[in-house]
BALOBA-1460 file (C-alpha; in Angstrom, 3 decimals):
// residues 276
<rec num="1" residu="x" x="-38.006" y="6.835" z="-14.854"/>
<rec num="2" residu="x" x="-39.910" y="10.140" z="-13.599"/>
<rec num="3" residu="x" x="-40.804" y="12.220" z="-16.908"/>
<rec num="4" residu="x" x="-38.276" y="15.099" z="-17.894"/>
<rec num="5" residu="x" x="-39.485" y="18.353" z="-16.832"/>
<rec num="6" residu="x" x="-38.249" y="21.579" z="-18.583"/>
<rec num="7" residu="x" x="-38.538" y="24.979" z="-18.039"/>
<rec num="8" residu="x" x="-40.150" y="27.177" z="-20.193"/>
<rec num="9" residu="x" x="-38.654" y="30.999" z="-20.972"/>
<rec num="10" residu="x" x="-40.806" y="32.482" z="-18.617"/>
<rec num="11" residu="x" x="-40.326" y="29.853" z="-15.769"/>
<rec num="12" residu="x" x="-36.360" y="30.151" z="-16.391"/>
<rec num="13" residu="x" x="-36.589" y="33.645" z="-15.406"/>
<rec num="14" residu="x" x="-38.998" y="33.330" z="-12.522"/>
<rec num="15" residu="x" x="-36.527" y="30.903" z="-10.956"/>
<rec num="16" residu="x" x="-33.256" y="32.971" z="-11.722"/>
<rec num="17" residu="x" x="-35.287" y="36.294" z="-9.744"/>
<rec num="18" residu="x" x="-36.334" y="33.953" z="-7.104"/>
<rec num="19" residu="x" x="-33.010" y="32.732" z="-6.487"/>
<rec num="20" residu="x" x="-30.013" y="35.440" z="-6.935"/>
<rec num="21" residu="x" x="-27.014" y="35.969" z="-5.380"/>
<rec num="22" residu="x" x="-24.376" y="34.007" z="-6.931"/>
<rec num="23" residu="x" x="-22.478" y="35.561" z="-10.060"/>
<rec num="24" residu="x" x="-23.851" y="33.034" z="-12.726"/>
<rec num="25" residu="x" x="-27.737" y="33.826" z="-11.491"/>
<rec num="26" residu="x" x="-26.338" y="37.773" z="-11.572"/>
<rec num="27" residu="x" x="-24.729" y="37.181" z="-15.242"/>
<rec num="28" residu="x" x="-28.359" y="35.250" z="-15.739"/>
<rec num="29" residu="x" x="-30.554" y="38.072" z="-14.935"/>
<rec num="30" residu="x" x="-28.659" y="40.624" z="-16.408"/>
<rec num="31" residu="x" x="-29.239" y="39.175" z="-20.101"/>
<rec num="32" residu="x" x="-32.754" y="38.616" z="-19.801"/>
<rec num="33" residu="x" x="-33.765" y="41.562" z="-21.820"/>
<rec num="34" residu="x" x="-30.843" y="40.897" z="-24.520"/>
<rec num="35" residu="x" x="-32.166" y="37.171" z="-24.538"/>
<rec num="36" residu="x" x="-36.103" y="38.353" z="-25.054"/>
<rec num="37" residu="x" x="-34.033" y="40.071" z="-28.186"/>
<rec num="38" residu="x" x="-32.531" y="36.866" z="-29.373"/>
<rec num="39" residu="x" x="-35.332" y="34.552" z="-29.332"/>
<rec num="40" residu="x" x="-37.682" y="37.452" z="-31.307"/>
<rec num="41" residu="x" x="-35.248" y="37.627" z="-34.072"/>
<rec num="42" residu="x" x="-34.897" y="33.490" z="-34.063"/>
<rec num="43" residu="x" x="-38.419" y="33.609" z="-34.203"/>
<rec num="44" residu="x" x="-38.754" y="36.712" z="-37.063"/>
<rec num="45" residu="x" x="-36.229" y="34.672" z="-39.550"/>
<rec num="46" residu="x" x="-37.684" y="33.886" z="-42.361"/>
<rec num="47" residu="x" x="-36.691" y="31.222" z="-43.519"/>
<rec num="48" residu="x" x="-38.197" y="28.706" z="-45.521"/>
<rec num="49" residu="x" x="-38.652" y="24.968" z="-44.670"/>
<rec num="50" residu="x" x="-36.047" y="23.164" z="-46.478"/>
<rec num="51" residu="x" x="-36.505" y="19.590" z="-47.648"/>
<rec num="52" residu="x" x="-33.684" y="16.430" z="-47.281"/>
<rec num="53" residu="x" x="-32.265" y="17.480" z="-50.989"/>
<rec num="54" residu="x" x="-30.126" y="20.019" z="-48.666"/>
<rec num="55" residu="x" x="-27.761" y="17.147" z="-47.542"/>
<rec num="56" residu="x" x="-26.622" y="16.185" z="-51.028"/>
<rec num="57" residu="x" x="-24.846" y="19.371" z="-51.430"/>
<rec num="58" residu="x" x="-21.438" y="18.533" z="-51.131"/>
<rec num="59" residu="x" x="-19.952" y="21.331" z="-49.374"/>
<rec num="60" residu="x" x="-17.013" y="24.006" z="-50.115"/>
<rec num="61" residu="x" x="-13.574" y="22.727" z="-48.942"/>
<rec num="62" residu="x" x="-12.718" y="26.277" z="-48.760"/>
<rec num="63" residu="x" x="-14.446" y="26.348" z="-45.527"/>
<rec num="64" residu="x" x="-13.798" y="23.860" z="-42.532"/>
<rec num="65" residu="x" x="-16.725" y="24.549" z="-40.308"/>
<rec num="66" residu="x" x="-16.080" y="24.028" z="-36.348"/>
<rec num="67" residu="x" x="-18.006" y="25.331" z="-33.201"/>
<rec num="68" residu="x" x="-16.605" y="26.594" z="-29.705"/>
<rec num="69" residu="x" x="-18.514" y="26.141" z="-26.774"/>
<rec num="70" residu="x" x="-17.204" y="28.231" z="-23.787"/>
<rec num="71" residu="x" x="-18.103" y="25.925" z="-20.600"/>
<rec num="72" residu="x" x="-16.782" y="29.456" z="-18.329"/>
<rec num="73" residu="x" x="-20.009" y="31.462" z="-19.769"/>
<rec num="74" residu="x" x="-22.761" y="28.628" z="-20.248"/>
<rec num="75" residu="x" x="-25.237" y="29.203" z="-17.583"/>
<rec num="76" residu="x" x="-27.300" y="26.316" z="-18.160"/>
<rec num="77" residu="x" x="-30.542" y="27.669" z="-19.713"/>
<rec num="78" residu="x" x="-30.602" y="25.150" z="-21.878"/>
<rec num="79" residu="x" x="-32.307" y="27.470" z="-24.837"/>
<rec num="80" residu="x" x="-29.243" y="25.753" z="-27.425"/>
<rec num="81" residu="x" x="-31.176" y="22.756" z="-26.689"/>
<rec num="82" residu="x" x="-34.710" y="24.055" z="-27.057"/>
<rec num="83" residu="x" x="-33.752" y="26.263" z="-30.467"/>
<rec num="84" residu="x" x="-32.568" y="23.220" z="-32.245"/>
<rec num="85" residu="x" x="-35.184" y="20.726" z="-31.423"/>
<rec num="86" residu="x" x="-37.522" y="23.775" z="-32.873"/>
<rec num="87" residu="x" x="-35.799" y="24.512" z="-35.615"/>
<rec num="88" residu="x" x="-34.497" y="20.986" z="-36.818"/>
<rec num="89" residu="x" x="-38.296" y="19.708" z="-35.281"/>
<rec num="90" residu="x" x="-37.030" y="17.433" z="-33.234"/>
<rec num="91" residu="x" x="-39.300" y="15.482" z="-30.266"/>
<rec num="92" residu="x" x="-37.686" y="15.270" z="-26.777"/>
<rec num="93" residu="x" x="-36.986" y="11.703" z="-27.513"/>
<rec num="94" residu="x" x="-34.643" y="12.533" z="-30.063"/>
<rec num="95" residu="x" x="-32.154" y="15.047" z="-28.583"/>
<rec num="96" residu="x" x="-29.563" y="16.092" z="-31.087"/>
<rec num="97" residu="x" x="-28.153" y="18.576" z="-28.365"/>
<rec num="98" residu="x" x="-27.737" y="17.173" z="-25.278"/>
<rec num="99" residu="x" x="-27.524" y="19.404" z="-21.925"/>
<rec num="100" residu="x" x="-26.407" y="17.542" z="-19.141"/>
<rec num="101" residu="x" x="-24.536" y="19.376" z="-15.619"/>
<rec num="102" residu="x" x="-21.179" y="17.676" z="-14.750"/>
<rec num="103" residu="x" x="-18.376" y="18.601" z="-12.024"/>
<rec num="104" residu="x" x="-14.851" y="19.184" z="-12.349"/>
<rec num="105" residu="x" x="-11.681" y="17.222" z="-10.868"/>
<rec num="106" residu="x" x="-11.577" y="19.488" z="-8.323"/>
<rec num="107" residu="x" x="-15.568" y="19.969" z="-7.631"/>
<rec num="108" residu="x" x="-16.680" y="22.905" z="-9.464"/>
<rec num="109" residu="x" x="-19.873" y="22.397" z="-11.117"/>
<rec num="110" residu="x" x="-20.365" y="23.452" z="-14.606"/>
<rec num="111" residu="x" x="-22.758" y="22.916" z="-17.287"/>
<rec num="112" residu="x" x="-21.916" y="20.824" z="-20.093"/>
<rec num="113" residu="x" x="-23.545" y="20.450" z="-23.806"/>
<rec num="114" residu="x" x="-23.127" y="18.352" z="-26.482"/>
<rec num="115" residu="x" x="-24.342" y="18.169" z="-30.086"/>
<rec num="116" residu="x" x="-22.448" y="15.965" z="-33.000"/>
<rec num="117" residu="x" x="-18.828" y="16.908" z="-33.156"/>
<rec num="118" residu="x" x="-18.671" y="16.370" z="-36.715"/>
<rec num="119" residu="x" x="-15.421" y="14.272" z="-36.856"/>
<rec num="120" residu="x" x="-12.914" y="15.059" z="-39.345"/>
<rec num="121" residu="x" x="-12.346" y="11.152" z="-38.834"/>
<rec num="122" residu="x" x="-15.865" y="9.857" z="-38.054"/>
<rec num="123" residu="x" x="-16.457" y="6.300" z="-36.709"/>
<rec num="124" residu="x" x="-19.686" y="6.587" z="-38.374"/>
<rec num="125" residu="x" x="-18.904" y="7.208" z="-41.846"/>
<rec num="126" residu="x" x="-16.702" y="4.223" z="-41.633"/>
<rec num="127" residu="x" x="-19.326" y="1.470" z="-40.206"/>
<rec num="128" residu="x" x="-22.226" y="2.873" z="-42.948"/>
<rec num="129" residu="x" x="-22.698" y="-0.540" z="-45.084"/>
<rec num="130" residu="x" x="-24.831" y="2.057" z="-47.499"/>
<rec num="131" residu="x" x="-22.484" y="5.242" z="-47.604"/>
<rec num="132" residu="x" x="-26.060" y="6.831" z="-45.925"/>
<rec num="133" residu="x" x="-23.571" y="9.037" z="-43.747"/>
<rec num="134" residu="x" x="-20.676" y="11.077" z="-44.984"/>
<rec num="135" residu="x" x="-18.439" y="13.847" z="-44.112"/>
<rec num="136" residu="x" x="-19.227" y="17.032" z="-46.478"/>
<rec num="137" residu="x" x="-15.937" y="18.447" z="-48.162"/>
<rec num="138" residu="x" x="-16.433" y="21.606" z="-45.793"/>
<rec num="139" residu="x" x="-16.347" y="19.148" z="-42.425"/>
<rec num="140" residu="x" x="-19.892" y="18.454" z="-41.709"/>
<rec num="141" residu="x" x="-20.959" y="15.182" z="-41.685"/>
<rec num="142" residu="x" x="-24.263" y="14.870" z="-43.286"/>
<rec num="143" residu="x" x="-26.836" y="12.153" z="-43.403"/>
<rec num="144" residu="x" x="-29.002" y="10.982" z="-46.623"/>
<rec num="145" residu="x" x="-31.977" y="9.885" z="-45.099"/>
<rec num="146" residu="x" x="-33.153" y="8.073" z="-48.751"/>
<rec num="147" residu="x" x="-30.124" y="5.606" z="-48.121"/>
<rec num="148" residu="x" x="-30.216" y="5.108" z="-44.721"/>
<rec num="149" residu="x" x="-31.559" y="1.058" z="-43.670"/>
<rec num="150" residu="x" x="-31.956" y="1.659" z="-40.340"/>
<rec num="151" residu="x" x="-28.885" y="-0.884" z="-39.425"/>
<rec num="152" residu="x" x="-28.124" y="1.709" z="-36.274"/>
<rec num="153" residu="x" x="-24.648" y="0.909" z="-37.059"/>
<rec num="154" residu="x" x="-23.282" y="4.564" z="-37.219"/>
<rec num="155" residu="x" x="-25.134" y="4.808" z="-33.256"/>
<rec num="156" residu="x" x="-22.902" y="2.116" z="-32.045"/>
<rec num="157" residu="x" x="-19.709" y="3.436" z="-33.779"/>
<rec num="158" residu="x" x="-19.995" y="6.921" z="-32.191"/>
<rec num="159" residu="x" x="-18.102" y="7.519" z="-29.321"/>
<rec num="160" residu="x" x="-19.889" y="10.459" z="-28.164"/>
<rec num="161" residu="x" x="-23.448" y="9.124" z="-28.110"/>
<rec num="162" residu="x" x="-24.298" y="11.709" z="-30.756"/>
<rec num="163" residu="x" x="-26.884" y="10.084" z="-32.920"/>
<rec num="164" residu="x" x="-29.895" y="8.960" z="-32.284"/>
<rec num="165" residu="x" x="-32.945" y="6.727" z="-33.955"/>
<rec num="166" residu="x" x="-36.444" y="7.614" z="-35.390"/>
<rec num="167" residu="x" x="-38.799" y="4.469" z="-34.391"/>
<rec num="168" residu="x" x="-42.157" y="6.148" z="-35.094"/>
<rec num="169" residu="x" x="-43.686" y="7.852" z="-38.112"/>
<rec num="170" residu="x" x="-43.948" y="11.024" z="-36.949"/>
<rec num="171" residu="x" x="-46.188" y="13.934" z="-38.550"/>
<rec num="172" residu="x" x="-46.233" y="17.595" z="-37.254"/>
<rec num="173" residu="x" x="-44.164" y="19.858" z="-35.003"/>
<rec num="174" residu="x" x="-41.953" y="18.971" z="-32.246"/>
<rec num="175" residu="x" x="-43.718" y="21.027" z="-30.191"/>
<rec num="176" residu="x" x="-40.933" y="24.157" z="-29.482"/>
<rec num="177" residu="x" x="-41.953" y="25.845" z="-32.672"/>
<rec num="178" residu="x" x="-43.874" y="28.370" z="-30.980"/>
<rec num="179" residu="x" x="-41.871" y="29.683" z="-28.469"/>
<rec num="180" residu="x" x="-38.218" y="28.745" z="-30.056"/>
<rec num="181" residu="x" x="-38.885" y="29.328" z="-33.811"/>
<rec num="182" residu="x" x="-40.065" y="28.005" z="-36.851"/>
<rec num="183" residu="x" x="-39.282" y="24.306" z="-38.093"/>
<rec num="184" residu="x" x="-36.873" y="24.887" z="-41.033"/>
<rec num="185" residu="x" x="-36.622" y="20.932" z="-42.057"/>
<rec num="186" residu="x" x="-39.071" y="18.431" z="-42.379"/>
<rec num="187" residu="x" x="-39.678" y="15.243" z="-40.485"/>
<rec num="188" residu="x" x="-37.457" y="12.387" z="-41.600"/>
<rec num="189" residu="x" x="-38.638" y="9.409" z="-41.753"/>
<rec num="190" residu="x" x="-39.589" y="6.645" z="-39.604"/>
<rec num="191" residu="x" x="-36.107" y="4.147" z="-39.241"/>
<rec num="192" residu="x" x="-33.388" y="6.121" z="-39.727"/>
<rec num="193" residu="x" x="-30.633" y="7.502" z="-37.431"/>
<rec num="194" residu="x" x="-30.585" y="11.283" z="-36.802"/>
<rec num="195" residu="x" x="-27.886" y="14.172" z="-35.454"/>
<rec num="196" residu="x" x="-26.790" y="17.435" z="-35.311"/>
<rec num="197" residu="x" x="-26.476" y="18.936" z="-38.550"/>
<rec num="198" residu="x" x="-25.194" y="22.381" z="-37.736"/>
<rec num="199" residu="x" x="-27.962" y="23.667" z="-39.268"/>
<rec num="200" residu="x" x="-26.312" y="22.863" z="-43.054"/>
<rec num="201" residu="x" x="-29.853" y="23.985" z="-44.510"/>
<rec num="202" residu="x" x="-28.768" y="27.606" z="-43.140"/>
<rec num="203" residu="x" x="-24.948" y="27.707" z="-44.151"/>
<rec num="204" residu="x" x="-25.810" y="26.604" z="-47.326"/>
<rec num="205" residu="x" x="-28.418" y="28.901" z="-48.262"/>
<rec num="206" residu="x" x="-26.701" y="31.735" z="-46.516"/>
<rec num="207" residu="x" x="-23.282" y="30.947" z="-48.733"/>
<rec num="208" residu="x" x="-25.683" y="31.342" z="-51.756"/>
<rec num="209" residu="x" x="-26.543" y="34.262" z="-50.246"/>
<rec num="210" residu="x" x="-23.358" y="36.094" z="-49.483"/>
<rec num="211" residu="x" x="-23.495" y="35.802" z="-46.434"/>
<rec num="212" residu="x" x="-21.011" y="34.490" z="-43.023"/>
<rec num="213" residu="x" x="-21.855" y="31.737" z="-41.367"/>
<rec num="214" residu="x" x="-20.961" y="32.284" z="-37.733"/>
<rec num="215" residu="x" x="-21.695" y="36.201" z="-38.409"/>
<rec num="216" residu="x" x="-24.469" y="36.425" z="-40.209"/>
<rec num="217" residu="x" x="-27.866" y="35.351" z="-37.970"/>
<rec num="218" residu="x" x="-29.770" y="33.186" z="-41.080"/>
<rec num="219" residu="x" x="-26.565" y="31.844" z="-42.220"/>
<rec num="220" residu="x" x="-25.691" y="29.998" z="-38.477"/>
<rec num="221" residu="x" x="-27.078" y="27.393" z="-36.444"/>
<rec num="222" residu="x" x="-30.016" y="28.366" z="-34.182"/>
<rec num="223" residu="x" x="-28.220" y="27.008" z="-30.681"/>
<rec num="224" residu="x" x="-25.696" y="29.480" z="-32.001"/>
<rec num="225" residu="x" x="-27.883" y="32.895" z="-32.291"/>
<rec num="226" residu="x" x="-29.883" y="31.871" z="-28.822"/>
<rec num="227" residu="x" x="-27.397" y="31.519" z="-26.584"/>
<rec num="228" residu="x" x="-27.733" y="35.004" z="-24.237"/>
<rec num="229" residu="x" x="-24.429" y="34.741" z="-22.972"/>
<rec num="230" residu="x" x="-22.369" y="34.237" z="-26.408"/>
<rec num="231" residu="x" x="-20.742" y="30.791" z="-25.158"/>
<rec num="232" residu="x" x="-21.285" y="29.191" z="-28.527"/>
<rec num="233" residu="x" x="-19.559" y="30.530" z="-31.352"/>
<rec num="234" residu="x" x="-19.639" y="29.173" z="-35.037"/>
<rec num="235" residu="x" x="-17.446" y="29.415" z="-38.187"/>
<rec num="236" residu="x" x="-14.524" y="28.733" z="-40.665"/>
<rec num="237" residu="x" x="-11.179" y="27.637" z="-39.642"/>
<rec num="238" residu="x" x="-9.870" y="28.260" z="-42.548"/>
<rec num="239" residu="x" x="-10.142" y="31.684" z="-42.225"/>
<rec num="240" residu="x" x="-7.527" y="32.549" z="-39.699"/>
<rec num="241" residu="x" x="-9.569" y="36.186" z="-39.029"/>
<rec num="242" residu="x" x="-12.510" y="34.362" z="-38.286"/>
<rec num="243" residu="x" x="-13.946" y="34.918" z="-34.432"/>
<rec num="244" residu="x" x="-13.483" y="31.323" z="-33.595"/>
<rec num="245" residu="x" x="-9.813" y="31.050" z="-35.152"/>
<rec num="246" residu="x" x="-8.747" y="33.437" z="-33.283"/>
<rec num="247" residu="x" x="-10.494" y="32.303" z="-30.056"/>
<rec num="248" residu="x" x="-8.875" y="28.921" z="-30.368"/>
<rec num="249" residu="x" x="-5.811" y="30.349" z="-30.746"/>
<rec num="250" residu="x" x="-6.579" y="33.073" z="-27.989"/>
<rec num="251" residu="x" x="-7.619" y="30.676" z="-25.335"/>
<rec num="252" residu="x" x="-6.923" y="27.154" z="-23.778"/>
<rec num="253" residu="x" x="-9.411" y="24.342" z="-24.970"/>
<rec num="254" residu="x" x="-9.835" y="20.779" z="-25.481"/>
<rec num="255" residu="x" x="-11.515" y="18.225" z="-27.451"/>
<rec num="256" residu="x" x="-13.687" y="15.354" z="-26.259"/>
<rec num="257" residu="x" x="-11.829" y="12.283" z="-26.654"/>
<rec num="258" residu="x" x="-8.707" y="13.599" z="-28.462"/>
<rec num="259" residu="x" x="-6.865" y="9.954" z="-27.482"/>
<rec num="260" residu="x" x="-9.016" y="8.469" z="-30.005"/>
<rec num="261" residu="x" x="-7.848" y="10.402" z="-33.177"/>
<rec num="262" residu="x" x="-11.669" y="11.480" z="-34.466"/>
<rec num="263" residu="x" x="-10.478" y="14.815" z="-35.085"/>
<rec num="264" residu="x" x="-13.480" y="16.458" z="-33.541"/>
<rec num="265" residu="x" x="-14.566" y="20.147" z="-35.116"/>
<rec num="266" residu="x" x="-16.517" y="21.127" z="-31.709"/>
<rec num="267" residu="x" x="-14.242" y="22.877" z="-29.522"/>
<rec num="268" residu="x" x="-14.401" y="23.569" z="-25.524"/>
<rec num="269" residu="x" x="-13.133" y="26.289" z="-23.482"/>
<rec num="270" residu="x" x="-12.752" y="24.519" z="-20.345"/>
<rec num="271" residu="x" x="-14.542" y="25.632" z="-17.063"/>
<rec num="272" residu="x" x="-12.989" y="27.541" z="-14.288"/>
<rec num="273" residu="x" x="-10.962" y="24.760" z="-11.857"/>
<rec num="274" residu="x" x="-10.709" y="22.204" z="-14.665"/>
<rec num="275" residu="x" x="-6.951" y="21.310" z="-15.673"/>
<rec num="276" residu="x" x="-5.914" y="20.799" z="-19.120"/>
């Protein structure tokens, strides 16, 4: 299999100038200064590296945390994907956000992502044999690296191909840090499984804080804040004034995998010329 090659900020750009014309490439090149914006104050955050204790907080049930993901605006960048493995230092190996392009019904092309979908009715939590993974009282489903045994169960029991599994010891930076911000969370350990945490180390300290996740930049998950064309958005559901409450109401979306009752808590504004 030929390596994976991807493009750094500066090569996205070159390419986007170099091609032009259509209205995505247009929409592209008309956030680049915006997006030079974003990714400085992603990298000026300062915000402390925050050990595995962070995933034994239980969680407010006050909140129910959920993401949208508008598949009209994404553009493909991919800079969700790059923020998170920086942030949550994760190797390319080990994607907890996966980018990958699809096509409609009808043959529209459109750029689709993926991180954990946090299931109100998780497979995973189900199969653990050592209660290692469990869903938070605000929705997230956390892991507890300490009890994980490496039994890959909760991999097999996702549907959505969400998790994936540490074989090597691993020391060091993923490598994104200096271009996509700092690492906020330390390695985990070789053996265990590993996913999308919506950055829980920032909601939690950002609640202590006072502050809004989904509102506030160092209370919400990096792939959030980078995105130049705002087609993630984070936060409560349980606050009906929330952005994404009333953008779920506001607009048609869909699930992935609905029929099989997992309840996901990612959301997706589907892309032009694909039928609900």
């Amino acid at each position: 299999m030929a390596e994976e090659k991807f493009l750094t900020r500066r090569e996205f750009i070159t390419a986007m100038t170099a091609i032009g014309g259509s209205a995505v490439v247009a929409l592209a090149l008309a956030e680049i200064e915006p997006l030079a914006d974003l990714i400085q104050r992603e990298l000026a955050l300062e915000l402390p590296e925050v050990r595995r204790e962070v995933a034994h907080a239980s969680g407010d049930a006050r909140h129910h945390w959920a993401m949208l993901i508008d598949l009209r605006k994404c553009i493909g960048c991919q800079y969700c994907v790059y923020a998170c493995q920086a942030v949550n230092n994760v190797p390319d190996d080990m994607r907890w956000n996966v980018y990958f392009p699809e096509v409609t019904t009808t043959g529209v092309p459109f750029h689709m992502t993926r991180p954990c979908m946090h299931c109100q009715d998780a497979p995973c939590t189900a199969v653990c044999p050592t209660r290692a993974t469990w869903q938070r009282a605000d929705g997230i489903v956390v892991m507890d690296y300490d009890l994980c045994i490496g039994c890959r169960y909760c991999q097999v029991a996702c549907p959505y191909d969400a998790r994936t599994f540490n074989w090597r010891a691993r020391s060091g930076s993923s490598g994104y840090q200096s271009e996509w911000g700092a690492a906020e969370v330390e390695p985990r350990p070789r053996g265990v499984a590993e996913k999308c945490t919506f950055c829980i180390h920032r909601i939690d300290r950002g609640l202590a804080q006072g502050m809004v996740p989904g509102v506030d930049r160092p209370a919400t998950p990096a792939c959030v804040n980078i995105c130049p064309v705002e087609a993630r958005i984070f936060g409560d559901l349980n606050d009906p004034d929330s952005r994404i409450s009333r953008l779920i109401k506001a607009l048609p979306t869909f699930r992935l995998r609905e029929d099989l009752g997992t309840e996901p808590n990612v959301y997706y504004v589907p892309p032009e010329g694909m039928p609900l």
